[in-house]
C-alpha positions in Angstrom: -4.9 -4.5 10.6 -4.6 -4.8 6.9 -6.9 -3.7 4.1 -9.3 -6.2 3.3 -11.4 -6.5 0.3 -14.4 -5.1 2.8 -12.9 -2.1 3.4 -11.4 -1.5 -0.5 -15.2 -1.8 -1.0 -15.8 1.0 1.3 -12.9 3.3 0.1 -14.1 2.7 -3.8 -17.5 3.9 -2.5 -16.1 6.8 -0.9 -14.1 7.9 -3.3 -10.9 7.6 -1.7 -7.9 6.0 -3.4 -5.3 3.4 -1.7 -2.3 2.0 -2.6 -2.2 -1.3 -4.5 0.8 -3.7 -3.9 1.2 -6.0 -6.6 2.0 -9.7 -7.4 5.4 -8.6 -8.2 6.5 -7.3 -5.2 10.1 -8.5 -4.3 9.7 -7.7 -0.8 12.5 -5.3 -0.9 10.8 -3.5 2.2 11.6 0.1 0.7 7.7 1.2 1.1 7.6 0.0 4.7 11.1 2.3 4.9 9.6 5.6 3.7 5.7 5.0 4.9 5.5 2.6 7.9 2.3 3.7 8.5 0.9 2.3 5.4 3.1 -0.7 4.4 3.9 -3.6 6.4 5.3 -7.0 5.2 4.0 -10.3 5.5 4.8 -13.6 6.7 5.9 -14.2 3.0 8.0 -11.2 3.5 6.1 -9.5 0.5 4.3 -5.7 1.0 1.3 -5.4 2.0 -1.1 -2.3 2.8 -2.2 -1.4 6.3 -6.1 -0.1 6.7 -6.4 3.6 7.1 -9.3 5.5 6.8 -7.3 7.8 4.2 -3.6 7.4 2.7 -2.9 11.5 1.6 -0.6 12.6 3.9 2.2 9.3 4.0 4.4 9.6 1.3 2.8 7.0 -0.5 4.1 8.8 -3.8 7.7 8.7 -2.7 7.1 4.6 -1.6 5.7 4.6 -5.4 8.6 6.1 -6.7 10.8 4.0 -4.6 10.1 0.4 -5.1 12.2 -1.1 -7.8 10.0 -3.2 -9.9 7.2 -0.7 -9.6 4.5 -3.3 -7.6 3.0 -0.4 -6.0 0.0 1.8 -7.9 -2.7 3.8 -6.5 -6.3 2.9 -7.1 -9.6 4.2 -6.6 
């Protein structure tokens, strides 16, 4: 399942951060490498977030650091 705008609303009231993927996402699939438990691709082969209750502990810092045109930013 993928994070929808319900369940940003839920983590922005809890306090938890997620990982944003941008319009400028190239699809490069370099997240969905390092984290597959967080990023997935679409039918538009462009990143996309999968919905976890919490996204601490899977390397979403190193997919950050990874993509190439920086599309990929935590919120809160």
């Amino acid at each position: 399942m993928l994070l929808t705008d319900e369940q940003i609303q839920k983590l922005k009231t809890a306090w938890v951060r997620y990982p944003d993927v941008n319009e400028t996402c190239i699809g490069c699939s370099a997240c969905v490498a390092i984290s597959w438990d967080v990023f997935d691709l679409n039918d538009e082969w462009k990143s996309v977030v999968k919905s976890l209750d919490s996204y601490e502990d899977f390397w979403v810092d190193d997919s950050i650091m990874a993509c190439p045109v920086n599309a990929i930013t935590w919120k809160n």
